[in-house]
N, C-alpha and C positions, 0 to 999 in steps of 0.2 A: 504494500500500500504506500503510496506516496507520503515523503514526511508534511506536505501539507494536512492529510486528513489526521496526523493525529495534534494537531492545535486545540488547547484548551479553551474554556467557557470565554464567552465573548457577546456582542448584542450587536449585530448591524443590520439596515435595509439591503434588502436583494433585489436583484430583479430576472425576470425572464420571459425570452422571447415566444411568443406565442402566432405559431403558424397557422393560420387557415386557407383556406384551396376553396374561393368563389367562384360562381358560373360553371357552363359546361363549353363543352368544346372549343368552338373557338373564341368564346367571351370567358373562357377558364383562364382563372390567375392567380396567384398566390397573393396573401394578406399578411403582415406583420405585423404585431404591437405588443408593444412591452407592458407587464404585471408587473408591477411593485409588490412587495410583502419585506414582513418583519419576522428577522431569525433571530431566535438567541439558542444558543447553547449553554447551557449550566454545570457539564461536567464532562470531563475525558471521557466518558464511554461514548460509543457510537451513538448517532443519534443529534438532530438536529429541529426543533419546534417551528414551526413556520405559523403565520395568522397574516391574514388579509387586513390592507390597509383601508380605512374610510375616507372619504373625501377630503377630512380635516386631517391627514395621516397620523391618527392611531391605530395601533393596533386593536381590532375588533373582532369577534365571532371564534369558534371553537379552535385552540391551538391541535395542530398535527404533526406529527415525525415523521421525518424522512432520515432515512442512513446518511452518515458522512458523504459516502460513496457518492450516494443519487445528489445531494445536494452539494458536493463542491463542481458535479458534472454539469450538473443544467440550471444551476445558480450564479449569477453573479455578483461578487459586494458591489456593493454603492454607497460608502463611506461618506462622500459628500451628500447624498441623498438623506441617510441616516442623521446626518449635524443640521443640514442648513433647514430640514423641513420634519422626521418623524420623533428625534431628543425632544426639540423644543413643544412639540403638543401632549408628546407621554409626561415632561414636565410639569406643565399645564395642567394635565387632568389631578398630576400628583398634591400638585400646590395646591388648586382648586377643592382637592380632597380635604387635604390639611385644612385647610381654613375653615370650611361646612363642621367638617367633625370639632373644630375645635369650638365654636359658633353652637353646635349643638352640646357641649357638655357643658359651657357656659346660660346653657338656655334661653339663647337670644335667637329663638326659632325663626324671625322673618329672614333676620341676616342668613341661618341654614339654609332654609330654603331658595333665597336668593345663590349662595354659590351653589347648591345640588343643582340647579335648575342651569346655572351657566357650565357646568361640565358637563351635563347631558345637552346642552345643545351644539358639542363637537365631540360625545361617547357618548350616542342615545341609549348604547344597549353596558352601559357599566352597572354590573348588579351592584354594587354597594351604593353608588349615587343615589340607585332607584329607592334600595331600602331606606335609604339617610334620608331623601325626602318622605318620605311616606311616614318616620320614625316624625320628623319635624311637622309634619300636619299634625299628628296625632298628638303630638306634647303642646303643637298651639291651638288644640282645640278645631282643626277643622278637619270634622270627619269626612266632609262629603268630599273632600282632595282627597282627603287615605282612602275612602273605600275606591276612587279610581285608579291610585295607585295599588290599592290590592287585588286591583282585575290586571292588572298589568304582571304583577309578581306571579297571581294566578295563570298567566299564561305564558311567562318564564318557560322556557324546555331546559334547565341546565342541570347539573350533577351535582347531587349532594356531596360537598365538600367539606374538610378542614377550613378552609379558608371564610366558607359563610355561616357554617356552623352559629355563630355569634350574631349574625344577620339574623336570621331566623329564629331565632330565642329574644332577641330581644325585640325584632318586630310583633311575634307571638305577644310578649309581657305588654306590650304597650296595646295594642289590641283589648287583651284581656283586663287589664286595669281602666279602660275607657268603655267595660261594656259593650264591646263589639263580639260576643261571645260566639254567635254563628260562624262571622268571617275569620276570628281567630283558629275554629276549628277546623274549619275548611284549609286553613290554610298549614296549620301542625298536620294535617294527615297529609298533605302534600309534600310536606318535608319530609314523613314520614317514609313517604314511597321512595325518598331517595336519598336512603341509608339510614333514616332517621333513629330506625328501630336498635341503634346500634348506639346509640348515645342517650345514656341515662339523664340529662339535663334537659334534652329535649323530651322525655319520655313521662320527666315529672313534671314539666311545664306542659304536657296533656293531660296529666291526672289534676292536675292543680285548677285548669280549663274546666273539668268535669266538676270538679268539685266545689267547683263559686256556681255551677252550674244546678248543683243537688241533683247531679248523675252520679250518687255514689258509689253503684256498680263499676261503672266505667272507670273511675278515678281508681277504684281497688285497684282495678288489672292493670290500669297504666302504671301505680306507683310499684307494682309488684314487676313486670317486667324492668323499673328502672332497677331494683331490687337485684334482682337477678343478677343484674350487668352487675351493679356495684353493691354489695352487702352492708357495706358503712356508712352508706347514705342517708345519715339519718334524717333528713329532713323530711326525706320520701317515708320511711320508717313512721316519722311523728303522724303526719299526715295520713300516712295508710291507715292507722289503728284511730284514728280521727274520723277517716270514712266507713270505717267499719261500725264505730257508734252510732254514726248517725244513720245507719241503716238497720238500727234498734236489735241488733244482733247481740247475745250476751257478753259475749267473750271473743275479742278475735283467735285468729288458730294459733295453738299455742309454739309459736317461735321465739319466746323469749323477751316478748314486748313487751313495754308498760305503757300504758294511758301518760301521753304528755303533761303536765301541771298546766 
């Protein structure tokens, strides 16, 4: 293998040339134009991530691998394409981020929503944007914006991740603390579908759902599945034998538990 393909992690624009063959016969001709995209590599193993640029060039829409091989072959860098046009708007979005999140722990929700709203209009599809506003209606009180933004999140196709894990719990909590009880649920079993069932934080913030709800059934089995995952959970624990009371039941099953004070 050439010692170019074994260079370490790195982040630049590419691009590549993209042939099409119009017409027939004798109005047949070849077409060429160049695709832009955005590679990073993260580590010496093979393997290089590629994502489509948007008009505003950020990188957007689901990342994909391709081997060293295929892409040092039908790839080209473009180092000055990378500086002079796709650094400066993945910065943008970065800063933009910074400021909204920082806007929202300070609780100066118009300012949030004001910069969410300017990084989704050059990364319409950044999930944490979406969530950060939707989190900033809901904390300033305007639901009828959250509930459009939770038909949006609702029709999100992405993978349940580490990285949103946080998104979605605390979209959930804020939901659930505003009395949106329907769309909160709707929305934990959606998270649910994708991986959720594997994260006990998420699993007690659906039992905690059921049980502002006096679905105490429900809330049993959620906190008991969070249970499962992590046995020292006590908060799930206090709250299990919490719903088990109020389902006028004697004695929950004898695991060891006491009734909270």
């Amino acid at each position: 293998m050439p010692e170019l393909l074994k260079i370490g992690p790195f982040r630049v624009a590419v691009s590549k040339v993209l042939v099409q063959i119009i017409g027939h016969g004798v109005t047949r001709r070849k077409s060429e134009s160049v695709l832009y995209y955005y590679a990073e590599k993260d580590s010496d193993e093979n393997g290089v991530n590629l994502q489509d640029l948007n008009k505003h060039y950020v990188p957007t829409g689901e990342r994909r691998m391709v081997s060293d091989q295929v892409f040092f072959s039908n790839y080209r860098p473009e180092p000055l394409f990378y500086y002079n046009k796709v650094k400066p708007a993945i910065d943008a979005v970065e800063a933009g981020m910074a400021k909204a999140e920082k806007h929202l722990q300070n609780a100066a929700y118009d300012k949030a929503e004001k910069e969410y709203k300017h990084v989704l209009g050059f990364h319409e599809s950044n999930v944490r944007a979406i969530f950060g506003l939707g989190i900033a209606y809901l904390q300033g009180d305007k639901s009828e914006e959250a509930s459009v933004i939770f038909e949006k999140i609702m029709l999100l196709e992405i993978g349940f991740t580490e990285e949103h894990k946080h998104l979605f719990n605390e979209f959930g909590i804020c939901m659930r603390k505003k009395g949106m009880f329907e769309c909160a649920l709707q929305y934990y079993y959606k998270a649910l579908r994708y991986g959720g069932e594997k994260d006990e934080h998420l699993l007690f913030n659906v039992g905690r759902l059921h049980f502002d709800m006096s679905s105490f059934d429900e809330a049993v089995q959620a906190f008991e599945k969070a249970l499962n995952l992590n046995p020292a959970f006590a908060e799930a624990e206090r709250f299990k034998v919490e719903a088990y009371s109020r389902l006028n039941r004697r004695d929950p099953p004898e695991d060891g538990m006491s009734t909270p004070a």
